[in-house]
C-alpha positions as a LaTeX table, in Angstrom:
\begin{tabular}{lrrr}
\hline
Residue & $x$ (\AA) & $y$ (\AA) & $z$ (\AA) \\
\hline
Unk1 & 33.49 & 46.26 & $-41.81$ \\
Unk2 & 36.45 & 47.46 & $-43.96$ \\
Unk3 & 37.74 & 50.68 & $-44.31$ \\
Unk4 & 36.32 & 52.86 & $-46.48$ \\
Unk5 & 36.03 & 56.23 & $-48.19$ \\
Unk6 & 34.12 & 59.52 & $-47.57$ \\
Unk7 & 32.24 & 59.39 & $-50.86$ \\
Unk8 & 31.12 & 55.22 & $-49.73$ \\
Unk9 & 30.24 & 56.14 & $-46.57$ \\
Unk10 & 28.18 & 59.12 & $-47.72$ \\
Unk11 & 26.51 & 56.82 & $-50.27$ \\
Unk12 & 25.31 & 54.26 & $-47.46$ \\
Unk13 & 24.07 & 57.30 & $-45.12$ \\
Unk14 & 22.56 & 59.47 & $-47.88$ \\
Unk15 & 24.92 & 62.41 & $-47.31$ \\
Unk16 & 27.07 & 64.50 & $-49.40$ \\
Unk17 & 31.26 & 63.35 & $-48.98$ \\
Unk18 & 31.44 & 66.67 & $-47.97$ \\
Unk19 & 29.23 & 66.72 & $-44.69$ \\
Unk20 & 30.93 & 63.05 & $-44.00$ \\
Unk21 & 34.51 & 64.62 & $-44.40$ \\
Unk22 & 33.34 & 67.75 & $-41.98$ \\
Unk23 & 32.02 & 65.22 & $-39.81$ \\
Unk24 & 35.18 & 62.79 & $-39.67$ \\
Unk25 & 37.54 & 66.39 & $-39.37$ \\
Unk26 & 35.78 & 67.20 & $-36.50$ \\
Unk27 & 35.30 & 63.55 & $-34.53$ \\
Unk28 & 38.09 & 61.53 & $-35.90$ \\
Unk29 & 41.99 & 61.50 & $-34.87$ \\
Unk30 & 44.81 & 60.25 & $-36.80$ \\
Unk31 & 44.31 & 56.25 & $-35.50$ \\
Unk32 & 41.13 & 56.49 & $-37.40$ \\
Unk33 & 42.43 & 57.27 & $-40.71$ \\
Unk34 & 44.18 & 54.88 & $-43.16$ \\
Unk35 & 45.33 & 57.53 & $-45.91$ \\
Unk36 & 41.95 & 58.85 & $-47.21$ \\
Unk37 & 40.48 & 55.83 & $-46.26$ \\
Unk38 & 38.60 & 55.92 & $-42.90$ \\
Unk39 & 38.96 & 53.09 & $-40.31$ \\
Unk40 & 36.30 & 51.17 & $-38.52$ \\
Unk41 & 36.93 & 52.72 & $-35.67$ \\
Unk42 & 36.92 & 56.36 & $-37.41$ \\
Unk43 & 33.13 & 54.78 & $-38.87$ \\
Unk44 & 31.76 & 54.14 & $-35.79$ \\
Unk45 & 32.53 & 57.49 & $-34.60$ \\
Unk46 & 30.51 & 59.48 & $-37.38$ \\
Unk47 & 27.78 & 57.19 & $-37.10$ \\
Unk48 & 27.96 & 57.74 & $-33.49$ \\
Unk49 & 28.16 & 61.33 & $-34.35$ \\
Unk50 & 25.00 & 61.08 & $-36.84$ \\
Unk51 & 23.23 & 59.01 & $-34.06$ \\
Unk52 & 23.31 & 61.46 & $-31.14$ \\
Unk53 & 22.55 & 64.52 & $-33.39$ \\
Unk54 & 19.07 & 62.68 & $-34.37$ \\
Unk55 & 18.51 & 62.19 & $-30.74$ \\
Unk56 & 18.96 & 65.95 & $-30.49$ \\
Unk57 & 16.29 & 66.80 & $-33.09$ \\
Unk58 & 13.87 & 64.10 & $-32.42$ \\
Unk59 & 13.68 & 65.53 & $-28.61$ \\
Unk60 & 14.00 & 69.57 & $-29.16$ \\
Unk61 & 10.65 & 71.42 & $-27.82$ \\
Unk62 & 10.37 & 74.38 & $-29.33$ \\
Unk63 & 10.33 & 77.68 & $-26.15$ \\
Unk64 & 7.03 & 79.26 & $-25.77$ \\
Unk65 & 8.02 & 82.87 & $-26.16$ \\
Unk66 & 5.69 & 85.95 & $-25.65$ \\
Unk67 & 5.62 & 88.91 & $-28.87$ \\
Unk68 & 3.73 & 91.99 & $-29.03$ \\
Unk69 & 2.09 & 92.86 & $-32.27$ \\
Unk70 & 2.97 & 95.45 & $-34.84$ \\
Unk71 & 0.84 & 97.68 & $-36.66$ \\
Unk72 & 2.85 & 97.39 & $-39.82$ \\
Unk73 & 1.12 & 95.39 & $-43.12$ \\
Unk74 & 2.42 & 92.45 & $-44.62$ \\
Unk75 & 1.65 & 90.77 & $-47.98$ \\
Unk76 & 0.99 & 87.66 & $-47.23$ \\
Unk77 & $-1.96$ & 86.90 & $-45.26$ \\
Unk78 & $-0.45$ & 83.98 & $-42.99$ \\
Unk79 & 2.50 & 86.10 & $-41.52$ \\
Unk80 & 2.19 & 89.10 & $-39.55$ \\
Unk81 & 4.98 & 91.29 & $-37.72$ \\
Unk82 & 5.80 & 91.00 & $-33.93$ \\
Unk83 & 8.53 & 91.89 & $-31.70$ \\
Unk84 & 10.34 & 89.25 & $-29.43$ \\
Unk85 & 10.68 & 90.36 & $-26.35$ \\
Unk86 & 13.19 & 88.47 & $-24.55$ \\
Unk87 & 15.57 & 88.49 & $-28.44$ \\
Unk88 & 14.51 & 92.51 & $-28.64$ \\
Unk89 & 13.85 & 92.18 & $-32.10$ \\
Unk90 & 11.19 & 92.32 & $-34.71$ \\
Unk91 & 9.90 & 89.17 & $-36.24$ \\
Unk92 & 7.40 & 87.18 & $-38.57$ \\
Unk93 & 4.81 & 85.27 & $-37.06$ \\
Unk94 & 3.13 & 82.51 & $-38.76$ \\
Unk95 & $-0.82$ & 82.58 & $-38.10$ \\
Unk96 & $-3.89$ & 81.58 & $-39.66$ \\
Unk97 & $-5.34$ & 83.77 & $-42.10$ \\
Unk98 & $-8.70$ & 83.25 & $-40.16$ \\
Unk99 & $-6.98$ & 84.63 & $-36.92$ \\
Unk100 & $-4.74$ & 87.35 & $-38.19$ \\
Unk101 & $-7.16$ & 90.35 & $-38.03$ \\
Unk102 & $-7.35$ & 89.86 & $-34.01$ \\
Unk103 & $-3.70$ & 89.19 & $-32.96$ \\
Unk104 & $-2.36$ & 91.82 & $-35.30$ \\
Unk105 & $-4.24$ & 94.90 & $-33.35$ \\
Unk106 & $-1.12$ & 97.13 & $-31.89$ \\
Unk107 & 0.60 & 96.09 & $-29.12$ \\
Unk108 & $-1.86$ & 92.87 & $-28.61$ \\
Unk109 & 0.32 & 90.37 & $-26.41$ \\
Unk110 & 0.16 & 86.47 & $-27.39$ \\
Unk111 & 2.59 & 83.02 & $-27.11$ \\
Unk112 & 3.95 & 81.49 & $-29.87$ \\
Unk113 & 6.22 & 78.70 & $-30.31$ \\
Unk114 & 10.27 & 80.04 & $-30.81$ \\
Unk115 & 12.26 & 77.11 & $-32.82$ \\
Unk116 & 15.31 & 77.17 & $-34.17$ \\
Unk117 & 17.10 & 75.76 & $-37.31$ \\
Unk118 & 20.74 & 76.37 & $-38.55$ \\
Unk119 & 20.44 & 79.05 & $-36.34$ \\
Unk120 & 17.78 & 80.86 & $-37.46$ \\
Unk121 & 14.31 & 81.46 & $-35.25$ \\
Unk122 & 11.22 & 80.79 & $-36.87$ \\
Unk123 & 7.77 & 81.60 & $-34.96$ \\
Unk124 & 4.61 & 79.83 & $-35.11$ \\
Unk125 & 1.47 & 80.84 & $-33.08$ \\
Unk126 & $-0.76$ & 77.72 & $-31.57$ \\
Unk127 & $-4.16$ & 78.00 & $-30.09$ \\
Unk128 & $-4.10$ & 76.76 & $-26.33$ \\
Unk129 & $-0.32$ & 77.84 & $-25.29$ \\
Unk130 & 0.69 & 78.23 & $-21.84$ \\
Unk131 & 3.95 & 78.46 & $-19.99$ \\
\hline
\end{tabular}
């Protein structure tokens, strides 16, 4: 392997130069760079990087979170208000539209799935929860 640029390496990964520069700023010391030019050494590191940060996606669980309902309409028939309990804060649900007239009676308790992405919390209800 030789060394090579941002913009190359972003080519071969299918990233932007700028989320490979980000990367290499934050994993990367001065032995690793030639110039612009990153080393082998400075490569293996971002595809290190890259590697363990898969790892970290491909084994999140989403938490199983409890919400109460809220007697408030919403437009659209596959998202209904709740408020997260443990986050103190009122949130969209995602349900089916066949199942929204039951869980959204007031203060009707249910789980849902809590996950997260570039920190922000999205909520999902499942049949058969438990925690």
């Amino acid at each position: 392997m030789s060394n090579m640029t941002c913009g190359e390496l972003a080519k071969e990964l299918g990233k932007l130069p700028m989320q490979i520069g980000r990367v290499k700023n934050e994993v990367c010391d001065e032995s690793d760079l030639d110039g612009k030019e990153i080393k082998p050494s400075g490569i293996a590191k971002i595809l290190n990087h890259y590697k363990v940060e898969m790892d970290i996606l491909e084994n999140a669980d989403p938490d199983v979170v409890y919400v109460e309902a809220i007697k408030q309409p919403v437009a659209n028939p596959r998202w209904m208000l709740a408020f997260d309990r443990e986050r103190k804060q009122k949130v969209m649900v995602s349900v089916p539209k066949n199942r929204k007239d039951r869980l959204s009676q007031p203060r009707t308790r249910f789980l849902v799935e809590r996950g997260s992405q570039d920190g922000k919390y999205f909520y999902k209800w499942r049949q058969n929860l438990s925690l």
